[in-house]
MDTraj code that builds the backbone (N, CA, C; nanometers):
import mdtraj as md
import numpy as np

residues = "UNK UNK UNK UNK UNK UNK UNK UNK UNK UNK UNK UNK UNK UNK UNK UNK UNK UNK UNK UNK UNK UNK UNK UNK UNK UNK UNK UNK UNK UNK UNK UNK UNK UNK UNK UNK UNK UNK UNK UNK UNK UNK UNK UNK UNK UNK UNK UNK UNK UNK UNK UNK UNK UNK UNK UNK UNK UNK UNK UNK UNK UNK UNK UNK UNK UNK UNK UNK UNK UNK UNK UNK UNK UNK UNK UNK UNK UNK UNK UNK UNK UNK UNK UNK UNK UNK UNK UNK UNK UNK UNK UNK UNK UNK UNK UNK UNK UNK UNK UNK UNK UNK UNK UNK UNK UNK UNK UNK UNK UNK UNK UNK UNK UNK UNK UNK UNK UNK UNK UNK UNK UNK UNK UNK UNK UNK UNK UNK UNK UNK UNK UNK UNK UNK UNK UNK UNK UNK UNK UNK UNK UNK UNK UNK UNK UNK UNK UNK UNK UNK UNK UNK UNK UNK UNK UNK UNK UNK UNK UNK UNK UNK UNK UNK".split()
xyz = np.array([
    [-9.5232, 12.0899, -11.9193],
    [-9.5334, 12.0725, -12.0627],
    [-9.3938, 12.0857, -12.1216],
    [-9.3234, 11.9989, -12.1825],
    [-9.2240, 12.0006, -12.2488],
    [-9.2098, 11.9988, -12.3932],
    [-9.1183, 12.0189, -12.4468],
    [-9.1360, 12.0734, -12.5967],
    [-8.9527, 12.0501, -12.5971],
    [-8.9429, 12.0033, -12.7401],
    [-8.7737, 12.0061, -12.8019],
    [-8.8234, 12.1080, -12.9205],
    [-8.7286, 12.1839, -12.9010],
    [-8.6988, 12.3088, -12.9546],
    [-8.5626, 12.3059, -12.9659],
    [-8.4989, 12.3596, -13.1269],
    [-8.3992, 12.3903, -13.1813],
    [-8.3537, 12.4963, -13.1755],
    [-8.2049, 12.5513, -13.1588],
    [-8.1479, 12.7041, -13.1958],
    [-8.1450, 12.6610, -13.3188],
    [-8.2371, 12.7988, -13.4135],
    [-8.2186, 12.8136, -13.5562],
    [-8.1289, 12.9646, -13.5563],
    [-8.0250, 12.9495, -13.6341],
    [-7.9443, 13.0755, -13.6496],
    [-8.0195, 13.1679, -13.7500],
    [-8.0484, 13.2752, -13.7345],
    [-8.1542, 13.3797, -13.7945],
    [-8.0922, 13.4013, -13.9337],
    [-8.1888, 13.4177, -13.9881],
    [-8.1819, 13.4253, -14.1770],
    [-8.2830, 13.5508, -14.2025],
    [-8.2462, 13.6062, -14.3007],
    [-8.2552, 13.7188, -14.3907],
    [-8.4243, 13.7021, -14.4243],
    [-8.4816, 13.5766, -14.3780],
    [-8.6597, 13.5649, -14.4465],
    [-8.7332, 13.5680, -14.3271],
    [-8.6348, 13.5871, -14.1571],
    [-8.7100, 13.6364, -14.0453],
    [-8.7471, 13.8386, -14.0889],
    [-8.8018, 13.8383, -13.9718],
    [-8.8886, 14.0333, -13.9804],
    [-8.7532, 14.0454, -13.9400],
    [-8.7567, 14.1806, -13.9754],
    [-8.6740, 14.2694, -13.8666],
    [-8.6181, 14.2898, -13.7558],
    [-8.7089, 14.2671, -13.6279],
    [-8.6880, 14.2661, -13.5002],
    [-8.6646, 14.0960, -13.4949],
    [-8.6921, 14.0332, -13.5440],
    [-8.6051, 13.8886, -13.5728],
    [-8.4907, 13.8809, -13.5676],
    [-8.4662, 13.9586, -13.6566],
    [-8.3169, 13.9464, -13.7665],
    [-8.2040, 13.9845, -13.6760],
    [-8.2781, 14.1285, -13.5372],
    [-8.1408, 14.1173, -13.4683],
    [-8.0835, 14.0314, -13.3554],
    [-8.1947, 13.9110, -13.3445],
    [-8.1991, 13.8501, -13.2423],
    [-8.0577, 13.7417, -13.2599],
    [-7.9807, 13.6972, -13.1688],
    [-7.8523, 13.6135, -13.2452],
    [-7.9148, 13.4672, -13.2358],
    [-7.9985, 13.4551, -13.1847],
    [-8.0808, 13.3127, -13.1648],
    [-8.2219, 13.3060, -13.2169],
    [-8.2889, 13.2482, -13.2355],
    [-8.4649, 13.2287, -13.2806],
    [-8.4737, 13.0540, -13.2364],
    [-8.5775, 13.0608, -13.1828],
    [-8.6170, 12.9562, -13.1160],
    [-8.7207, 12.8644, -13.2114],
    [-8.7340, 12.8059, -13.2187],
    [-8.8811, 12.6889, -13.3338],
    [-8.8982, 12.5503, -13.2543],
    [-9.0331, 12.5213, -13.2352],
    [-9.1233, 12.4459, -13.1338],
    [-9.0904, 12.3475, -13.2811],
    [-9.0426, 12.2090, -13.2214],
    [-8.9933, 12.1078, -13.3770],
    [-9.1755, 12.0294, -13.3163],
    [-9.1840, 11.9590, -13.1627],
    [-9.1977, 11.8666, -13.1550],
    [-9.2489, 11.8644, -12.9861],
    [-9.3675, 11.8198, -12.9402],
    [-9.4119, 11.8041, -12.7810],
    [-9.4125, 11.6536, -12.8050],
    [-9.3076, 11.5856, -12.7246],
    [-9.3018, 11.4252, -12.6746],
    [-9.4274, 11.4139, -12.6441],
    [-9.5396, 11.4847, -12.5954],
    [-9.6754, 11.4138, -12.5647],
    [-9.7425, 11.3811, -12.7245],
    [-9.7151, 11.4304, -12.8480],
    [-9.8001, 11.4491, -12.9581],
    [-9.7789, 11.2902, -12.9991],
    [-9.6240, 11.2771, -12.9117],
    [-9.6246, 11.1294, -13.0141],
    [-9.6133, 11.0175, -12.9711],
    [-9.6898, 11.0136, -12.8153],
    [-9.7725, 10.9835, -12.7594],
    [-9.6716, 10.8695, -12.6532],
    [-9.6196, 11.0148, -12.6390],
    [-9.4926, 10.9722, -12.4503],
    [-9.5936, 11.0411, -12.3588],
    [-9.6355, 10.9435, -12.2514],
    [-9.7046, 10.9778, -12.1251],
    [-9.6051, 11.0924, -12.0189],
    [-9.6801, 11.1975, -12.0116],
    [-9.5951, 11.3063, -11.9220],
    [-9.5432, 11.2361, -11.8317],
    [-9.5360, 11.1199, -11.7676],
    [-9.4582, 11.1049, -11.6263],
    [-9.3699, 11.0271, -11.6707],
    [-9.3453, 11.0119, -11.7930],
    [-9.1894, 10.9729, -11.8563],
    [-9.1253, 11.0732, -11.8897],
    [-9.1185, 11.1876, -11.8952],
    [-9.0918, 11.3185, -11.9269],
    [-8.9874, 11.3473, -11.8331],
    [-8.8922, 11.3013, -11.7828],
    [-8.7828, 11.3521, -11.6990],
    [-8.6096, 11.3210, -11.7421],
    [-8.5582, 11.3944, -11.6843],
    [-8.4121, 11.3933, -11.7100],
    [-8.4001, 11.2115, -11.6895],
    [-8.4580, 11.1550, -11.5719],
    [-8.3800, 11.0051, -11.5393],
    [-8.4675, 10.9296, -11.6784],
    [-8.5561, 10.9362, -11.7721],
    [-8.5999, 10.8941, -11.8511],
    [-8.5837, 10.9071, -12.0409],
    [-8.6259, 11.0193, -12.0678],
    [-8.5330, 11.1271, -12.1789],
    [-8.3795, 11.1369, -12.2040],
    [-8.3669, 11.0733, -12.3241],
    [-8.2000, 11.1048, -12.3627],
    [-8.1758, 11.1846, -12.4749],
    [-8.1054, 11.2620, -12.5235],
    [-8.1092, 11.3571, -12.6612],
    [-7.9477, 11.3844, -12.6819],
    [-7.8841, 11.2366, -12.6911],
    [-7.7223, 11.2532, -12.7241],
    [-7.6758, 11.3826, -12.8902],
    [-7.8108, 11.4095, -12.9354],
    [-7.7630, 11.4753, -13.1064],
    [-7.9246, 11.5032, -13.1082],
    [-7.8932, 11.6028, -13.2470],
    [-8.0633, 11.6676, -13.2756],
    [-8.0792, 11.5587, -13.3809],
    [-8.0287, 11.4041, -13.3667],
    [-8.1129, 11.3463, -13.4748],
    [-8.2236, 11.2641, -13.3902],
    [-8.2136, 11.2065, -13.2483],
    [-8.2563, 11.1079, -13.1929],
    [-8.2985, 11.1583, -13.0547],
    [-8.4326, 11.1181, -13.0289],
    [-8.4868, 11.1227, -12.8685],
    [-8.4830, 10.9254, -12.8422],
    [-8.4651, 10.9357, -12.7341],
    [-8.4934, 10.8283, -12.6478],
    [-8.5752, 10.8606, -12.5050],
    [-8.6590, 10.7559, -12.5281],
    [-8.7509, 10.7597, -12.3764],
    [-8.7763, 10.6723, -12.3385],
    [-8.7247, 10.6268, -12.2115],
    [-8.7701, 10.4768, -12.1141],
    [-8.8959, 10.5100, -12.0776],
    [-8.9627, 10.4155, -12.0904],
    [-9.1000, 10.3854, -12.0503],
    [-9.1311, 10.2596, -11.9234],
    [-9.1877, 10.3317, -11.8448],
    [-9.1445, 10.1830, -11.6823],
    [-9.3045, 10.1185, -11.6789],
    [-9.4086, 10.1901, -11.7335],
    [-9.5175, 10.1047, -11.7363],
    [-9.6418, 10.1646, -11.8414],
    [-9.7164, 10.0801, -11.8476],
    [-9.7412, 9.9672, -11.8173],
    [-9.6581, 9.8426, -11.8609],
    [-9.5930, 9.8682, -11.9034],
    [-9.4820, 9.7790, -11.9527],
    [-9.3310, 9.8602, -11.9968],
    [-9.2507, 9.7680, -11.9604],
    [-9.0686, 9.8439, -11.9781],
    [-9.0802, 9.8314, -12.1548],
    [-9.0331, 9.9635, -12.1930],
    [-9.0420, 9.9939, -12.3083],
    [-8.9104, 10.0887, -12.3374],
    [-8.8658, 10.0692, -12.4392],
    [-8.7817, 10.2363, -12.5381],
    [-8.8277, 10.2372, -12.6342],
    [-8.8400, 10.4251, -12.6248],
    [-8.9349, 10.5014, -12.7081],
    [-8.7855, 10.5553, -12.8430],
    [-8.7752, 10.5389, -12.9522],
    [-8.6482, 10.6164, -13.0476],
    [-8.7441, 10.6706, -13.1116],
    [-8.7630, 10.8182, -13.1019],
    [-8.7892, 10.8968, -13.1838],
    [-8.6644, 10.9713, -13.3003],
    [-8.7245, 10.9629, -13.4176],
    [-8.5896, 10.9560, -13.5386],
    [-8.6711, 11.1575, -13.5769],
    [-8.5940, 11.2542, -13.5793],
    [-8.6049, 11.3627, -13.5552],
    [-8.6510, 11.3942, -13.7200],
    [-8.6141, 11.2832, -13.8057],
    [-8.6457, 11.2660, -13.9911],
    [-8.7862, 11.2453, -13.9911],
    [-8.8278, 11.1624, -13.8638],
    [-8.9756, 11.1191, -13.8930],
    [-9.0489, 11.0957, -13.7461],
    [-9.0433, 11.2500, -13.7108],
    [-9.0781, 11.2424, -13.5440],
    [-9.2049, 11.1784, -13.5207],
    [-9.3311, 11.1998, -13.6263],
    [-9.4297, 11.1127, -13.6126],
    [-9.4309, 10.9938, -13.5574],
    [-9.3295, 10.9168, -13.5954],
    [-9.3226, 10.7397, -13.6251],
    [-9.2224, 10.7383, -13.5581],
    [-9.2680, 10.7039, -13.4420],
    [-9.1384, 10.6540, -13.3348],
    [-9.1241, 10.5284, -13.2969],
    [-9.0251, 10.4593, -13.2725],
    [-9.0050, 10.3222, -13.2913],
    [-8.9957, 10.2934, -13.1542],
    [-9.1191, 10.1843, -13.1183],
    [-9.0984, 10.1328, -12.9832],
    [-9.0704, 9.9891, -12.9252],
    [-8.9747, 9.9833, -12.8193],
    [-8.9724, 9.8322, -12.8330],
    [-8.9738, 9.7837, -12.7095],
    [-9.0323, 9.6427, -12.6889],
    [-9.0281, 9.6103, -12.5545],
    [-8.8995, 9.5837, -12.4632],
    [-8.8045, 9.6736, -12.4104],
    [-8.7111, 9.6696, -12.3201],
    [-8.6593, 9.7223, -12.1745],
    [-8.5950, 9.6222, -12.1188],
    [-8.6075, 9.6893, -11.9551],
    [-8.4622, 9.7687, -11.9137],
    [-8.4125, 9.8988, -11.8855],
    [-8.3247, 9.9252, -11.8708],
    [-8.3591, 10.0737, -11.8184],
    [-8.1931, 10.0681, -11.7399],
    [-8.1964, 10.1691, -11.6659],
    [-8.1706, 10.3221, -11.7131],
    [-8.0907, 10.3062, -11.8493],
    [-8.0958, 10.4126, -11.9086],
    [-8.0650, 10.3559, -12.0683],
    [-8.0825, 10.4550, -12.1917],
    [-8.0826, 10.4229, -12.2976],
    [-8.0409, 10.5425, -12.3736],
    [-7.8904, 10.5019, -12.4294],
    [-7.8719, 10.5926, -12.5199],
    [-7.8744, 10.5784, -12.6871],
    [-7.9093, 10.6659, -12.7564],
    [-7.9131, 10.6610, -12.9053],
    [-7.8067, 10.7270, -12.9280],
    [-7.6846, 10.6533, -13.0532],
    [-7.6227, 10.7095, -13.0829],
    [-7.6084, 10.8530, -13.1742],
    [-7.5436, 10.9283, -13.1549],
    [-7.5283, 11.0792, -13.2188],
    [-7.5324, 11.0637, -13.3440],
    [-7.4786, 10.9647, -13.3916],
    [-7.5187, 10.9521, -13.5916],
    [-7.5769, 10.8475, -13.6238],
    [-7.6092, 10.7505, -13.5969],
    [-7.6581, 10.5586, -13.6434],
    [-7.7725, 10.5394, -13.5502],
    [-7.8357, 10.4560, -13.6053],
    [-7.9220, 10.3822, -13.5590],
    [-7.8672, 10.2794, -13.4350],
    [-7.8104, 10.3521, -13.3458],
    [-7.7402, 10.2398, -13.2436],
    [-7.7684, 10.2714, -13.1184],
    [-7.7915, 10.1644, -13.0356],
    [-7.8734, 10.1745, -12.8785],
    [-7.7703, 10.0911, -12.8186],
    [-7.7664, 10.2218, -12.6910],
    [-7.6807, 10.1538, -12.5704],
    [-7.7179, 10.1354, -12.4686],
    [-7.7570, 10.0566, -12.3873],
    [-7.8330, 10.0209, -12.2856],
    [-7.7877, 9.9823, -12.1810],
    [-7.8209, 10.0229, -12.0600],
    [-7.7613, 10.0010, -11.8891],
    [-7.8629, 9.9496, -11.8227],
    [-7.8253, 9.8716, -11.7374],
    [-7.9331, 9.7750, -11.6569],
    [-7.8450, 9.7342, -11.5220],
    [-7.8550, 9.7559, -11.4355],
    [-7.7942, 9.7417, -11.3108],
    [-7.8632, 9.5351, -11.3103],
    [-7.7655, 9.5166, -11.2402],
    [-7.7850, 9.3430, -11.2163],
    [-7.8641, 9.3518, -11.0897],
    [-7.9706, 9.2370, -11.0845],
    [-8.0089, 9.2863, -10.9575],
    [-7.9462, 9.1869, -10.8376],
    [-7.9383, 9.2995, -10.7018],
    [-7.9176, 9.2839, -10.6167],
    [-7.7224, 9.2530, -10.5920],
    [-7.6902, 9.3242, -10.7230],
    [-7.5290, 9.3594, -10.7211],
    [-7.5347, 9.5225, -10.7044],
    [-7.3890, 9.5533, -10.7423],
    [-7.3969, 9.7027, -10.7705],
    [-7.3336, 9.6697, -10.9287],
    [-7.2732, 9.6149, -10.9864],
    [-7.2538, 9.5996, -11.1367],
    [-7.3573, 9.6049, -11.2594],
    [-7.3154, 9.6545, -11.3531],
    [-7.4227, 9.7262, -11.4567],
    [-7.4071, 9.6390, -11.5349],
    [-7.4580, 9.6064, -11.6115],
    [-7.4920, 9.5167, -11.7625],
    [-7.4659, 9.6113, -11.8767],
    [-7.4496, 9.5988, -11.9679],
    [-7.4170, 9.7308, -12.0752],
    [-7.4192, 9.6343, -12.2391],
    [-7.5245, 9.7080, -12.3099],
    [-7.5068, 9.6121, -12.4148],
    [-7.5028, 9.7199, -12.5254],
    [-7.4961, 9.6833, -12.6851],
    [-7.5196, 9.7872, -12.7660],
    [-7.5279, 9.7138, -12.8858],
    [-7.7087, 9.7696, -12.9462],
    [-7.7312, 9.7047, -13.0570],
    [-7.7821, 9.7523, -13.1793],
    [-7.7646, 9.7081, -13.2768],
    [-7.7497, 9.7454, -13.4315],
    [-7.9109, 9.7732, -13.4917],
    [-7.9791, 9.9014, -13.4607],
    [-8.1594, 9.8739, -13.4373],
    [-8.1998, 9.8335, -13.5690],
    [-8.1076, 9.8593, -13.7307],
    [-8.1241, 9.8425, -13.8775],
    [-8.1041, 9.7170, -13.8415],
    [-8.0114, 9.6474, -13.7753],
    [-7.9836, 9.5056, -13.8484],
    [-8.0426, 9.4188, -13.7334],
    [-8.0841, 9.4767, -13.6414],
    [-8.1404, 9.4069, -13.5316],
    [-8.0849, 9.3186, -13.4509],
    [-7.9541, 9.3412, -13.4166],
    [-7.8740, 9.2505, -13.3525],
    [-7.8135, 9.3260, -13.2104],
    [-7.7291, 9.2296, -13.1368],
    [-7.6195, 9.2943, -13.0614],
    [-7.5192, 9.2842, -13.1004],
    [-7.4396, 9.4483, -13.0959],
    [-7.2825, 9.4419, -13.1376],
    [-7.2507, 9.4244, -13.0398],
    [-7.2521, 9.4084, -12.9075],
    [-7.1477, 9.3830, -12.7845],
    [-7.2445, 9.4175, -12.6616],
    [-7.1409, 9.3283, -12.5369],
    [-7.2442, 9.3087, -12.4204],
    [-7.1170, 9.3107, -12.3123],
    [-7.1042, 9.3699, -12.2033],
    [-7.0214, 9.3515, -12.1569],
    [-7.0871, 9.3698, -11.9871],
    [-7.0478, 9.2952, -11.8747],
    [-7.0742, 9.3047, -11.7485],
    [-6.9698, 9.4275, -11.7041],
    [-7.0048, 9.5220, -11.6090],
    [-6.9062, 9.5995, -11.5721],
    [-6.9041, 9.5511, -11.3817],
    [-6.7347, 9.5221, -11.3376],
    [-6.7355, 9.5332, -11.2499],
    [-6.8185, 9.6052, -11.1243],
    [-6.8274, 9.7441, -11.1826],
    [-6.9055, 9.8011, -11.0702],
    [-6.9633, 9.9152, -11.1379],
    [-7.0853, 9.9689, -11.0862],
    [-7.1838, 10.0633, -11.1186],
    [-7.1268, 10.1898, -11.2013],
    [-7.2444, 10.2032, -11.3226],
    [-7.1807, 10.3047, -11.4040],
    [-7.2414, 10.4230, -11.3529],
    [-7.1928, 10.5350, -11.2901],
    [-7.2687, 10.6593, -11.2667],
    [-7.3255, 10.7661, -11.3647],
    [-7.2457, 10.7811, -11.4205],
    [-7.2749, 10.8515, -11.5904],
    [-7.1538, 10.7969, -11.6955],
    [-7.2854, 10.7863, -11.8082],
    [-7.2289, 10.7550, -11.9296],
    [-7.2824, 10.8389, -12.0507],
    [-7.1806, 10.8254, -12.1517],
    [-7.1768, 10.9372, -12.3056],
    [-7.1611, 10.8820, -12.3880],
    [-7.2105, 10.9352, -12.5285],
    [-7.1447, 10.8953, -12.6133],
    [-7.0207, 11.0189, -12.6147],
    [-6.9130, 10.9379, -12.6626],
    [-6.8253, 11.0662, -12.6295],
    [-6.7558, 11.1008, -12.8118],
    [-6.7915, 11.0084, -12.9157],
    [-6.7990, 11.0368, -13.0335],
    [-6.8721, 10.9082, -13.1036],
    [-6.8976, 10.9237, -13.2183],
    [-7.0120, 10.7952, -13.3162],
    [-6.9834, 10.6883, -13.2662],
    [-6.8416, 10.6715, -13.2144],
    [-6.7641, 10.5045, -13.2250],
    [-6.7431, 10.5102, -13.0606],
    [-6.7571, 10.6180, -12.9678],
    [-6.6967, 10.5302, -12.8091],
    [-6.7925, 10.5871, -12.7278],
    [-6.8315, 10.4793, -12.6406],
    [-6.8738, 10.5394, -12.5166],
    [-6.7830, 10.5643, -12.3601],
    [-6.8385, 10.7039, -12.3076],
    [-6.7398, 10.7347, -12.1774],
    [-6.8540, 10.7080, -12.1130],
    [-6.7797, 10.6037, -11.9910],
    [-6.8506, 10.5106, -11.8881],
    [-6.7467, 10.5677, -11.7634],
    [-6.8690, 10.6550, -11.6448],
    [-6.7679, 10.7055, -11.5097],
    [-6.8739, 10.6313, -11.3945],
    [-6.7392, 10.5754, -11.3243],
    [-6.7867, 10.5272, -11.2254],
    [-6.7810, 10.5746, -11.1269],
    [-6.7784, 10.4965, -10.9516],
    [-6.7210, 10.5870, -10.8528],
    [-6.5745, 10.6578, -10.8429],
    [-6.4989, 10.5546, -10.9433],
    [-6.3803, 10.5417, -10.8907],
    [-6.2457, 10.5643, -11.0124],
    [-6.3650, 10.5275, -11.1427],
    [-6.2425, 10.5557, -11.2577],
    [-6.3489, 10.5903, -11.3918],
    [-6.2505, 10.6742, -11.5215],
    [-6.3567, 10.6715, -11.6152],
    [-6.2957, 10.5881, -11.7477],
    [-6.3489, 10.5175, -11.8008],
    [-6.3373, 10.4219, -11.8983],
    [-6.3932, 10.4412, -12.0321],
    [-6.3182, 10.4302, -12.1373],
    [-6.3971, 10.4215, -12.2840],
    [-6.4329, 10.2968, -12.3208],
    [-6.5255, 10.2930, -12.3960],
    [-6.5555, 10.1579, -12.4905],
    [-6.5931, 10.2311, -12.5967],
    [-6.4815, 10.1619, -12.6795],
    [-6.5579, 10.1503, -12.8200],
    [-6.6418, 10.0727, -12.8633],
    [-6.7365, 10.0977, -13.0038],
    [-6.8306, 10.0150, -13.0364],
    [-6.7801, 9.8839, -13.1411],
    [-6.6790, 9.9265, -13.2004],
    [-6.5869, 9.8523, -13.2946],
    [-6.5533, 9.7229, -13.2376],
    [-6.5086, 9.6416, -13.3051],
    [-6.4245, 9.5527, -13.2124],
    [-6.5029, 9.4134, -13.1253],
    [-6.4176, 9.3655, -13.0569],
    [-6.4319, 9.2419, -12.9534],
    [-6.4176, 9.3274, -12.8012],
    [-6.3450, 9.4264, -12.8463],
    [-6.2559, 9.4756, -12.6590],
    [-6.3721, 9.5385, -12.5663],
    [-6.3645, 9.5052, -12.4513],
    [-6.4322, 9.5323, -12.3203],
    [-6.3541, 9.6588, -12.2717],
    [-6.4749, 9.7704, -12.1993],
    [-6.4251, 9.9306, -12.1843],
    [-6.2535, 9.8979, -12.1139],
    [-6.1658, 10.0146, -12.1801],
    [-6.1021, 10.0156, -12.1319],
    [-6.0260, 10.1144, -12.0451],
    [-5.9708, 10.1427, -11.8783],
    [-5.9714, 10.2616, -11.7645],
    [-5.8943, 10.3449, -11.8400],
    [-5.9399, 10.4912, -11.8813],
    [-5.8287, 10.5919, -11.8932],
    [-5.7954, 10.6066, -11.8190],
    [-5.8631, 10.6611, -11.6783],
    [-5.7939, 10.6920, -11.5176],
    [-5.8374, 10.6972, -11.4230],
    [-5.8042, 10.7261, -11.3095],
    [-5.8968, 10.6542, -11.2196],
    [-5.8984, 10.7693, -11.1633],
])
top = md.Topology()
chain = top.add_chain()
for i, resn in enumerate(residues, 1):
    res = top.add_residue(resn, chain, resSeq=i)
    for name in ("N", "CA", "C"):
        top.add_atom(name, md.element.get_by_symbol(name[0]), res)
traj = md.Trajectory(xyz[None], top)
């Protein structure tokens, strides 16, 4: 059973034995209420880049992402898509998406505008992304086997190697 739960910093309208606690815990939200099937419930599925946005890949009965908006956890926005992982950006309405090509080792990587419904950018990556971040509103950090690379979301430019 999983549950997203917030650190709330303790306030003066908790009890007593509250008050000396340096943390207090509050149940926001169970991904099953809003009706994510438990066997999507895992680290390779679940993304939570910021406490504004959940993301959840869904592999069947159909390839799906789940954006739960943390303003209106009820009403989660689902859409029919196939990918290997899916991130929501930390402040915007913006989805970044990985999809391995099949029968390469190179990733597909796109990122799109979910208000305006478009793609801001699509780029093929030479070779397999192992982990990726948002690493602030505007870039993503993309590590591979061998080097780690930013992309920004701005722009025309394709990620570019900080180091290898």
């Amino acid at each position: 059973h999983f549950r997203i739960i917030f650190q709330i910093p303790p306030s003066e309208s908790y009890t007593m034995a509250a008050s000396n606690a340096p943390i207090l815990m509050k149940e926001v939200l169970t991904l099953t209420s809003v009706g994510i099937n438990p066997q999507f419930i895992t680290f390779t599925h679940v993304t939570m880049e910021s406490d504004k946005y959940i993301c959840v890949r869904e592999t069947s009965p159909q390839n799906s992402v789940v954006i739960v908006d943390m303003n209106m956890p009820m009403q989660p926005l689902r859409r029919p898509i196939t990918a290997d992982s899916a991130l929501m950006n930390p402040n915007n309405r913006i989805l970044a998406l990985k999809a391995q090509l099949p029968g390469t080792s190179q990733d597909h990587l796109q990122i799109f505008n979910i208000e305006a419904k478009s793609k801001m950018k699509s780029y093929q990556m030479p070779e397999q992304v192992v982990f990726w971040k948002w690493i602030s509103p505007k870039m993503l950090g993309l590590v591979t086997q061998t080097s780690v690379y930013h992309w920004a979301i701005e722009g025309e430019g394709e990620p570019v190697k900080m180091f290898e």
